[in-house]
C-alpha positions in Angstrom: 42.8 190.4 279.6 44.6 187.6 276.9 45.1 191.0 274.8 46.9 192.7 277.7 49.2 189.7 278.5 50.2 189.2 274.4 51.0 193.1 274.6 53.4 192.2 277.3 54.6 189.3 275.9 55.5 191.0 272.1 56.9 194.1 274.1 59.1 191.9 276.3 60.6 190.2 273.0 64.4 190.1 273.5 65.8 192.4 270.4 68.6 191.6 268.2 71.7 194.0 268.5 72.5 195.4 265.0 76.3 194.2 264.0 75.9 190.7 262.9 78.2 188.8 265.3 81.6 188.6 264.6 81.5 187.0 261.1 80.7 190.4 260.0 84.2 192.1 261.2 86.2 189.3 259.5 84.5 188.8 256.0 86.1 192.2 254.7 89.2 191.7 256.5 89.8 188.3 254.8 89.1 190.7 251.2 91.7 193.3 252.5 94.2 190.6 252.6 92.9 189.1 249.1 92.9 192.7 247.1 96.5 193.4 248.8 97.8 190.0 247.5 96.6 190.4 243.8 97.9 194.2 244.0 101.2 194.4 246.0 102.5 190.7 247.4 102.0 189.2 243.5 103.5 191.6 241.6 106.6 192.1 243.8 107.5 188.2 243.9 106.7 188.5 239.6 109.7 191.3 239.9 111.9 189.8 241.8 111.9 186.4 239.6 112.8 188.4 236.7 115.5 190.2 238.3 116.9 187.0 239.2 116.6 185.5 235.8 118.0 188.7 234.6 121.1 187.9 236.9 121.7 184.5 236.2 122.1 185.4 232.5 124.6 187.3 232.5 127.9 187.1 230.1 130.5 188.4 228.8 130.0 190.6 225.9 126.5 192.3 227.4 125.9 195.8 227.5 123.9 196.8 230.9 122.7 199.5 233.1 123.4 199.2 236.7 121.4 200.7 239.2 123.5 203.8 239.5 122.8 204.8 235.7 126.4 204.1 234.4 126.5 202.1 231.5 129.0 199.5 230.5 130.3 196.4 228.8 130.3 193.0 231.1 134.3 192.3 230.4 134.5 189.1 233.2 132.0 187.5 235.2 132.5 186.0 238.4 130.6 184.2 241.1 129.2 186.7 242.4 130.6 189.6 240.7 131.0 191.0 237.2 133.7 193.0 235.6 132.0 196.1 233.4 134.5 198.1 231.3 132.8 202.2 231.3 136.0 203.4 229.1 139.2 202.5 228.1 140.7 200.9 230.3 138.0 201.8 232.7 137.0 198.7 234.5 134.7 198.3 237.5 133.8 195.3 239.8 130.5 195.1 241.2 127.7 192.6 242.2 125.7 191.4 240.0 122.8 192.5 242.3 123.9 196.2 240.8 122.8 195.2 237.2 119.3 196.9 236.5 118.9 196.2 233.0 120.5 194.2 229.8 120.0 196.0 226.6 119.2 195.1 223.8 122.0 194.7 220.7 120.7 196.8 217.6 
């Protein structure tokens, strides 16, 4: 009779749903948001410092690249503008903004 009732007792044993609670749903989210920092967030804000530092150093007398691929001689810088010459007296205004790259005097 005790054997019958511990049969019961072990059968009737409340059993564990399989999941792991809601710790286990957060854990890789929290890594999602970790591994897209290091790989897109990071790199981006790396970016846009150097294009800004980039910008700020502008002066007269540098060749550059603007974003459109025309290539030029800063002639006059402004505020927030800068005078490339293309030509002869080819001149164009444009933000500064536009300027993709400084090259390099060789």
């Amino acid at each position: 009779m005790f054997q019958t009732f511990l049969a019961q007792a072990q059968s009737a044993a409340p059993q564990q749903v399989p999941g792991g609670g809601i710790g286990s749903f957060f854990v890789p989210l929290i890594f999602i948001f970790i591994i897209m920092y290091f790989v897109m967030i990071r790199p981006q804000k790396k970016r846009q410092q150097q294009q800004q530092q980039l910008i700020t150093s502008l002066k007269t007398g540098d060749r550059v690249v603007t974003n459109a691929g025309i290539h030029g001689l800063i002639s006059n810088v402004k505020e927030n503008t800068v005078v490339v010459k293309v030509a002869d007296n080819v001149k164009i205004e444009m933000e500064k903004s536009a300027i993709a790259t400084v090259l390099k005097e060789s």
